[in-house]
C-alpha positions in Angstrom: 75.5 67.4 70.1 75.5 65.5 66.9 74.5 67.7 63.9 71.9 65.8 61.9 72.5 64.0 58.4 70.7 64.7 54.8 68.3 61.6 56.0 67.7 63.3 59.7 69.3 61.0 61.0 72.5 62.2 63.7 75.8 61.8 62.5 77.5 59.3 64.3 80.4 60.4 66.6 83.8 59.8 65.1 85.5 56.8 66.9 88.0 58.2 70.3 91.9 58.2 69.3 92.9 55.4 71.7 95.8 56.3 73.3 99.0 54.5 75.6 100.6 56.8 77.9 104.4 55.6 78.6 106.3 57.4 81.3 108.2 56.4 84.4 106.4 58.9 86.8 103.4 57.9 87.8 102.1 61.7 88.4 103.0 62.7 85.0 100.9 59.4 83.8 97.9 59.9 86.6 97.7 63.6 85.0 97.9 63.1 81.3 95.1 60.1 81.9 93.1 62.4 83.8 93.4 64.8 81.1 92.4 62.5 77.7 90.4 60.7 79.4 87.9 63.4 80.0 87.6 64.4 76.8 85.2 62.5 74.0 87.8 62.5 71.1 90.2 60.0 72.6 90.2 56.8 74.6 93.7 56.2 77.2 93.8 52.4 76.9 96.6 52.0 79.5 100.3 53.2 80.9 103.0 52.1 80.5 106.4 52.8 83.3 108.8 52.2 80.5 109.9 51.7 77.4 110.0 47.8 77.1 106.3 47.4 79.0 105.3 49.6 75.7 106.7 47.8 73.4 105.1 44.6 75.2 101.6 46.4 75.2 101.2 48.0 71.8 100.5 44.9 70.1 98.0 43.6 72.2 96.1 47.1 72.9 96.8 48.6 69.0 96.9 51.7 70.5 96.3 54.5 67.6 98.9 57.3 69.2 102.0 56.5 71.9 102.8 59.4 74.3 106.2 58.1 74.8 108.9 59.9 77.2 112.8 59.5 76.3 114.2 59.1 79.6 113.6 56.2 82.0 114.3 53.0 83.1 114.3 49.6 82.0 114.3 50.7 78.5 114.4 54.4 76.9 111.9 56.2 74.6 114.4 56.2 71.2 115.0 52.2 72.0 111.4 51.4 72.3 110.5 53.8 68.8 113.3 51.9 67.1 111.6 48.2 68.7 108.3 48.9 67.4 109.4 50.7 63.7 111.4 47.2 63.5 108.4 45.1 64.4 106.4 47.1 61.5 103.8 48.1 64.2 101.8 50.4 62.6 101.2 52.7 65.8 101.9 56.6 65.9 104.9 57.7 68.5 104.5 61.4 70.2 107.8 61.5 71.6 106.2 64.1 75.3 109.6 65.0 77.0 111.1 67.9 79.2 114.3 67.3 76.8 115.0 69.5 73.6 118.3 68.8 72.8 119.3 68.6 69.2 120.6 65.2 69.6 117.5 64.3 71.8 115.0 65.6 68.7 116.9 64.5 65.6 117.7 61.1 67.7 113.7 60.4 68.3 112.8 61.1 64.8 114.9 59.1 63.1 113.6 56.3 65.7 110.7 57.1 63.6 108.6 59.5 65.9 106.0 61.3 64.5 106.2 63.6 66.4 108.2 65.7 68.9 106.4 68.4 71.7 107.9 69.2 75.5 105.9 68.5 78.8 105.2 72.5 78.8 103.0 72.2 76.0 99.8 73.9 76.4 97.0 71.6 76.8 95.2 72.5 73.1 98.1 72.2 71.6 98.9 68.4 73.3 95.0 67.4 72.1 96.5 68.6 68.0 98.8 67.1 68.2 97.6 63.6 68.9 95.2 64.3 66.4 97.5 65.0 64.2 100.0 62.6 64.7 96.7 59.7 64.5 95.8 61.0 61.0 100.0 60.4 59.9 100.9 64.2 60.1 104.5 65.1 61.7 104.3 67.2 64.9 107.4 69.8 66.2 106.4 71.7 69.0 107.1 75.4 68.5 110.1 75.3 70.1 111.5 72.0 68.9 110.9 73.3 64.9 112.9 76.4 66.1 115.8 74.7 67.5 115.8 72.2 64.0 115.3 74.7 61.8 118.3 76.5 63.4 120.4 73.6 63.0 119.4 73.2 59.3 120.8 76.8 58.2 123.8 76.3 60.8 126.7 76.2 58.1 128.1 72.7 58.0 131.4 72.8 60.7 134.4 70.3 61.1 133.5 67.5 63.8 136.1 67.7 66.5 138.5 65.1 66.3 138.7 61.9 69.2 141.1 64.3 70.8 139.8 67.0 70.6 136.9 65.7 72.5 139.2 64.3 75.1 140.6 67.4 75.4 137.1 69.0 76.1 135.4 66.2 78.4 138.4 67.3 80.8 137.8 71.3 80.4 134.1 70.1 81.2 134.8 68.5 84.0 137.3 71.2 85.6 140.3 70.5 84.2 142.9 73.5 83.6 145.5 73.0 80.8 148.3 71.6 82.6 146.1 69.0 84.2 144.5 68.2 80.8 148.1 68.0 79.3 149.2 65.8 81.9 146.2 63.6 81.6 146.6 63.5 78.2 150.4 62.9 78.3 150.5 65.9 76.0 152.1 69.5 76.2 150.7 72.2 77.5 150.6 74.1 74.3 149.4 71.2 72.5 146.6 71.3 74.9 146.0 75.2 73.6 146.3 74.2 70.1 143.3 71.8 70.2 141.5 74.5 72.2 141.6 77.0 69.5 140.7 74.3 66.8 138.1 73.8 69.0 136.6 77.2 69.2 136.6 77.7 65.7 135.0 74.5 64.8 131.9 75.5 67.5 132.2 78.8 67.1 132.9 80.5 70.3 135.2 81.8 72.0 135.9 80.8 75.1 136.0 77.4 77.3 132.6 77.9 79.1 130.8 78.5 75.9 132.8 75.4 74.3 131.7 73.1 76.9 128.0 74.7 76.9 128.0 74.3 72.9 129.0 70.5 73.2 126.6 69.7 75.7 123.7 71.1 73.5 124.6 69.5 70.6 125.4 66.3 72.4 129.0 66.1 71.5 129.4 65.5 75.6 126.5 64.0 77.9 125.9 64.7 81.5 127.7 62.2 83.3 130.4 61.0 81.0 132.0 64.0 79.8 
């Protein structure tokens, strides 16, 4: 219920946050429709499967807030942020992913998100942040500020050398130190060598940690390590 004005007149009812949804599974789009469109305070104007079918709709649906995901077909989240920043479209991207990488959040949001929160989000905290984001306010999911915050006091560290990332893609991917030094056309000690440079640049101390270090800060991806 509307509370009255000084006149006794009802206040009128803010206008809805329209909102796109963009994600390339339709249950995830079926459920966060479902879930803004039942409530007042915003309006879903459409979906979108992908990233490049976003950047064709903003414009003609001027959608105050994007629910973009980062992952999918066609064209990815970070590309279409980056499309639509270039275009000067002045439209409000909630990056609304399952992925928390460091690479993934600082990647996003200098794509020029707004904002950053996981699929887990409670649904409270979802509706805040799309408020948030519409008025111009940045948004970090709990977790997300964590993992950034964490990276910010991290002391400054050597980046490995092109090597020393081959070197590692090959651990990653099962290698033993002979059969990296023979990739490599290296020595076997050589091969040690740039393992202990690389410990002490990630800070660990052993091969399973190095490999699980790189993957989280995205020094090797899934796939093409």
């Amino acid at each position: 219920m509307t509370s009255p004005t000084p006149s006794g007149e009802p206040a009128a009812r803010p206008a809805p946050i329209r909102v796109l949804i963009v994600d390339d599974h339709p249950v995830v789009r079926d459920g966060l429709h479902g879930m803004f469109g039942a409530d007042p305070r915003f309006e879903v104007l459409g979906e979108a499967a992908d990233g490049a079918e976003a950047v064709r709709m903003v414009p003609e649906l001027r959608p105050d807030v994007v629910l973009m995901d980062l992952r999918m077909p066609v064209m990815d989240g970070v590309t279409a942020i980056t499309r639509l920043a270039r275009a000067g479209t002045p439209v409000r991207v909630l990056v609304l992913t399952t992925y928390d990488t460091d690479s993934d959040v600082v990647t996003a949001i200098e794509a020029g998100a707004t904002g950053y929160l996981l699929k887990d989000a409670p649904r409270e905290e979802l509706f805040r942040a799309v408020v948030a984001a519409a008025r111009g306010e940045a948004v970090l999911s709990p977790a997300v500020a964590t993992r950034l915050l964490g990276q910010v006091r991290r002391p400054a560290v050597e980046p490995l050398s092109q090597r020393e990332l081959e070197v590692l893609g090959l651990i990653a991917r099962g290698s033993t130190n002979r059969e990296a030094a023979a990739r490599l056309f290296i020595s076997e000690a050589t091969v040690k060598t740039h393992l202990l440079h690389i410990y002490g640049k990630l800070g660990v101390n052993d091969r399973a940690a190095a490999v699980a270090v790189a993957f989280d800060r995205g020094l090797l991806m899934p796939g093409r390590s």
